[in-house]
N, C-alpha and C positions, 0 to 999 in steps of 0.2 A: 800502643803500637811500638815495637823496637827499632831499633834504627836501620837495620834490615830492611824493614817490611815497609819501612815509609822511603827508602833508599829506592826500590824497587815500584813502588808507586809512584814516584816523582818522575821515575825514567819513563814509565809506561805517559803520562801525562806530557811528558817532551815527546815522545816517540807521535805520539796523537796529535799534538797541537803541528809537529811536520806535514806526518804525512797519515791524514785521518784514517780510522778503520775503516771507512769503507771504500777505500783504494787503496787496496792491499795491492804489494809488490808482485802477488802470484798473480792475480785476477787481473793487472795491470799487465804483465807479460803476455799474459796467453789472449787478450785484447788485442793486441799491438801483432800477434803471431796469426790471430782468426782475420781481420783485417788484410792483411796482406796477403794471406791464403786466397779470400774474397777477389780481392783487389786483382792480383795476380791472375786468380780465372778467368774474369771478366776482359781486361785488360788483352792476355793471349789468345783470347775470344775472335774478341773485337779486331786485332790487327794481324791476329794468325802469328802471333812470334812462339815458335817450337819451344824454344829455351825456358819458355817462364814455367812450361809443363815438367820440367824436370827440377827446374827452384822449388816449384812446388810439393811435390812430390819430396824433397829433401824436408822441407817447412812440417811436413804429415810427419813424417818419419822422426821428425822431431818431438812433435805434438804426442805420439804410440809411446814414444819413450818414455816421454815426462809424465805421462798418465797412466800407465803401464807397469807403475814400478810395486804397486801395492793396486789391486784389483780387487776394490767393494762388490759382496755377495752379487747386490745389485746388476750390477753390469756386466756380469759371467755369460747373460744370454747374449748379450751386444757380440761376445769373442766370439761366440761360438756360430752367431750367424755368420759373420764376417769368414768364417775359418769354413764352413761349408759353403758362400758365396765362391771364395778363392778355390777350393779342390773342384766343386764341381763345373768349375768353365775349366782348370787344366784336363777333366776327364771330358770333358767334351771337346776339347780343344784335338784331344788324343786320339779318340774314337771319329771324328769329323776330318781329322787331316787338316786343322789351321796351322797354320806358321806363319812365320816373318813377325813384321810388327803386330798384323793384328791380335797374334796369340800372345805379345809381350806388353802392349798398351795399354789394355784395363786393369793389369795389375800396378802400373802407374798409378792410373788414375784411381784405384780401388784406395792404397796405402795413402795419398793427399787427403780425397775424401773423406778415408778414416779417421784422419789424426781431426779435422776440421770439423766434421760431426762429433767427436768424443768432447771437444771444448766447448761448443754448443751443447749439448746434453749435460755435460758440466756445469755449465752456467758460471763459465770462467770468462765472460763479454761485458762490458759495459754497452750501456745504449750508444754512446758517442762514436763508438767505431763502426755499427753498422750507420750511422747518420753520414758522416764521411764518406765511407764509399759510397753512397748511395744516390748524394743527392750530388757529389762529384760528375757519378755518370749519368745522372739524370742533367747535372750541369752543360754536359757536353752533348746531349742529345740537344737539348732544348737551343743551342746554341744553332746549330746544325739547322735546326728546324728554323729559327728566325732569321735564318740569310738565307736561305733558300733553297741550299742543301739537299736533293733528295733522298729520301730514304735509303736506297740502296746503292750511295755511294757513304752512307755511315759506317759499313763495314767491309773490312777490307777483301775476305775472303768466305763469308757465308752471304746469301740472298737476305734481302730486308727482313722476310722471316727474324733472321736472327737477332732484333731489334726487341724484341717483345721478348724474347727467350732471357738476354741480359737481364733485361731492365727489371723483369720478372726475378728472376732470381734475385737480385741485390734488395728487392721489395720484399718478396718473403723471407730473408734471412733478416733482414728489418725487423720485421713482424715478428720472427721468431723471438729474439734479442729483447724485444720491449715485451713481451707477451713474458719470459723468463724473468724478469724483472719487477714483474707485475707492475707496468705502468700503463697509464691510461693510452686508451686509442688513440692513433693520429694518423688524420684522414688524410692529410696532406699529402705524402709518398705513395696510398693505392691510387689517389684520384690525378697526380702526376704522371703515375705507370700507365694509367688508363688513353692519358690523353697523348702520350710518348707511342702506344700501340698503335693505337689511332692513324700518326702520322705513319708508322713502320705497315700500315695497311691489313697484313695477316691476320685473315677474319679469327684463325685460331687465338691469337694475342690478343685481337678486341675481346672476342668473348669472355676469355678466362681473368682480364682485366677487368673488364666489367661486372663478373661473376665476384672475382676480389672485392670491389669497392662498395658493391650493393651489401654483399654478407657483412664486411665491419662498419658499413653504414647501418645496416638493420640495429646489428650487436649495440652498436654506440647507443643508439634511443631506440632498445627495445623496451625500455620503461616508458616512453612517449611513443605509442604508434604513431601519433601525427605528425610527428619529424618526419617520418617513413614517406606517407601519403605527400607529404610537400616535396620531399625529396625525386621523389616519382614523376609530378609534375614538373617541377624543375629538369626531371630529364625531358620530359615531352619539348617542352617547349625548347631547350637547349636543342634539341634534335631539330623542330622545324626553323629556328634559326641558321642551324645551322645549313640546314638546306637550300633556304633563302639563302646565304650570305656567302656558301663556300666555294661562290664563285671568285671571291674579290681574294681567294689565300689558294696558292698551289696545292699547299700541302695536305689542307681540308681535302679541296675538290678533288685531290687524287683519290685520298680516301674514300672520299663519300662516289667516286664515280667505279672504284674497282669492287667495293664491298656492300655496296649496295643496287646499282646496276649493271656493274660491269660482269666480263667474262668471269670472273673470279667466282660471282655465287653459282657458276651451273656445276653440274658434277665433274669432279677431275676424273677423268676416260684412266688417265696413267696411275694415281694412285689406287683409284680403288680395284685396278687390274694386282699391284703389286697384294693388296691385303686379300685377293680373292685366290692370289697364288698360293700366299701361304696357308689358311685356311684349309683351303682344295690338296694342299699335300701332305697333310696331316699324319702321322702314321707312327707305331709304337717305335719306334728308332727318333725320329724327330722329336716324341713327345717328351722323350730322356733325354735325350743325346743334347737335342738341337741340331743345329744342320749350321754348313761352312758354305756360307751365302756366296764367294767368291768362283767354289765346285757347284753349288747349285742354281745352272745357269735357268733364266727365264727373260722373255723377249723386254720388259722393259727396267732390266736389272742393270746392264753395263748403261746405260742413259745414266741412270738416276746413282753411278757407283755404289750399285745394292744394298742403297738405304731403304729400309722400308718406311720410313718417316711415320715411325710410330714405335716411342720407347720400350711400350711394354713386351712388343713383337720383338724387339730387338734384343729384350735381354733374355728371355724364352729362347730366342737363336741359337745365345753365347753359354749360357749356364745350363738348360732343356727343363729337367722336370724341378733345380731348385728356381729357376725363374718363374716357373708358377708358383710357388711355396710362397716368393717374396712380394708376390701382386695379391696373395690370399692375405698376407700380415696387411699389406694396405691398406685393403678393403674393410679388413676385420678395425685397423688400426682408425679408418674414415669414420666407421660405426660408430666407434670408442668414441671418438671427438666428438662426435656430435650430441651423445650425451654429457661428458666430461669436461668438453675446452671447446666452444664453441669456435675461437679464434684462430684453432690447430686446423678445424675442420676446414672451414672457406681456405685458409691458406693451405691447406693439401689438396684440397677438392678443386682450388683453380691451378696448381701444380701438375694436378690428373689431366684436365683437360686440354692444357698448353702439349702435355709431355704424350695426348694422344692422337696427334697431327702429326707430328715434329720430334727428330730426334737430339734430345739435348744432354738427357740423363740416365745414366745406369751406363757405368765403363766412359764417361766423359768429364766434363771439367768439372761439373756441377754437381756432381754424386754426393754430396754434405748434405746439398737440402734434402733428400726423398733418402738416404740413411739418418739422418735426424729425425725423422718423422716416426720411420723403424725405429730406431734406439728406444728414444723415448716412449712407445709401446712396450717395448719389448722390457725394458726397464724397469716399468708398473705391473710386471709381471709376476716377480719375485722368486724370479729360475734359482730352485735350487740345486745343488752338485755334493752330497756329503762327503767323499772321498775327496775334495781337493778345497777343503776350508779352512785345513792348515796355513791357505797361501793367499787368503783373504782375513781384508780387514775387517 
């Protein structure tokens, strides 16, 4: 060996014994960048501060840049969806008569999400950063919950609803993170979120939590069915406990009295008037276009500030016929998981369900997790483009 060659060796061995290869300064950056992006969504959520949508939003635009700069074969399909999401809400936006914010806001929120799903699909995260945010806000829910706190004074400006929507989200981008990582299951964070739902009452958020917890319970000891079977049990009896008991804790017996007896399980008169509206007005203009919810009045629209509390109706609205294209990659992409990555599937499959009550995703804070899911489909695709492969690596 010359003196060179052992000169260069000796450095790489200091450089290592610093700062090991497997926290490299890049994957450590864009950590500390997905984090914050996270952080920040949830956070502006929770307390409705405007400001942190546009840090955000900056934080993407950062993220586009640094990964953008050389663009792998691979990921050609990821622009290209992205780049038809974006035209075809400005051509609906055109054709429908949107203005003000609402025609300028999901493009915010589109370029945050972006850069925030590209790091994720990256697999530029350590586990640590989704652990921190995660069990941060699960910290301050539970805090809330053990002084007596109700639900729906834990957020400042959405209904208790939006308790399960956070808590959910910072769980599946958990999941994602360790799932990229290939590290083993940890039950801890779904059966947390589960019981966080719980107190936040919104039967949508128990189910889709409890849909979480069961699927990477199964996954965990699907080589021991009998974990399963005990597990099962253990619900039963958790449950008549807790029916007995939830008199002695507010927070149970709210739960157990609005989602199990209460007004809450009969049919809602007001929603399902709004999805019979849509439905019932269906028409080849709408099915392109989408339709400009604020011009198309219906009697329980100003009530409800013409949410239809239901994402996938919502992005169909904004985008028309690529909004169906991006609920077919889903389904197709749901498929996919379920023979591929089990762990993708329950964590999209309870994402579906949360996201078809309630509007959280698609043109909102949280658009990384359900474009991660896309990406990453889309990405096992292997889209190719001959004319522009001069300009991939």
């Amino acid at each position: 060996m010359n003196i060179k060659n052992y000169n260069q060796q000796s450095c790489a061995e200091l450089s290592n014994s610093i700062l090991p290869e497997s926290y490299k300064v890049k994957k450590l950056f864009f950590t500390i960048l997905y984090s914050l992006c996270l952080a920040l969504s949830l956070i502006s959520f929770i307390w409705n501060i405007d400001v942190l949508i546009k840090v955000n939003m900056l934080l993407g635009m950062l993220a586009i840049i640094l990964l953008s700069t050389r663009i792998r074969r691979e990921y050609v399909s990821i622009y290209i969806f992205v780049g038809f999401l974006v035209i075809s809400f400005l051509v609906s936006s055109l054709f429908v008569g949107r203005t003000g914010w609402r025609s300028f806001q999901p493009y915010v929120f589109i370029t945050s999400s972006f850069g925030a799903a590209l790091i994720l699909v990256r697999r530029y995260v350590y586990n640590w950063g989704g652990y921190i945010v995660f069990y941060g806000l699960a910290s301050y829910f539970l805090m809330l919950m053990f002084t007596g706190v109700p639900g729906y004074a834990a957020l400042k400006y959405c209904s208790r609803n939006g308790i399960s929507m956070v808590i959910l989200v910072a769980c599946v981008s958990l999941y994602i993170i360790l799932s990229m990582e290939k590290k083993k299951i940890d039950l801890k964070p779904a059966f947390l979120t589960l019981v966080i739902s719980i107190w936040g009452i919104g039967r949508s958020g128990i189910v889709s939590s409890l849909v979480l917890f069961l699927g990477l319970l199964f996954i965990s000891f699907r080589a021991k069915l009998k974990f399963i079977y005990y597990a099962i049990i253990c619900l039963f009896i958790a449950y008549f406990a807790w029916s007995k008991f939830a008199m002695d804790y507010s927070f149970f017996r709210n739960a157990r009295d609005s989602f199990i007896v209460g007004e809450e399980v009969k049919k809602d008169p007001v929603r399902w008037a709004m999805w019979t509206n849509y439905f019932n007005n269906l028409d080849t203009s709408r099915v392109i276009f989408g339709v400009n919810v604020v011009k198309d009045l219906w009697p329980e629209g100003e009530i409800n500030e013409y949410n239809y509390h239901n994402s996938f109706i919502n992005l169909h609205l904004q985008t028309g016929f690529m909004g169906l294209m991006t609920l077919i990659l889903i389904i197709f992409a749901l498929f996919k998981f379920y023979r591929t990555n089990k762990v993708f599937f329950f964590l999209l499959l309870a994402l579906i369900l949360r996201a078809s009550s309630d509007l959280f995703i698609f043109f909102n804070r949280f658009d990384f997790i359900p474009f991660f899911f896309i990406f990453y489909y889309l990405k096992d695709l292997h889209f190719h483009v001959p004319h522009i492969n001069r300009y991939l690596q």
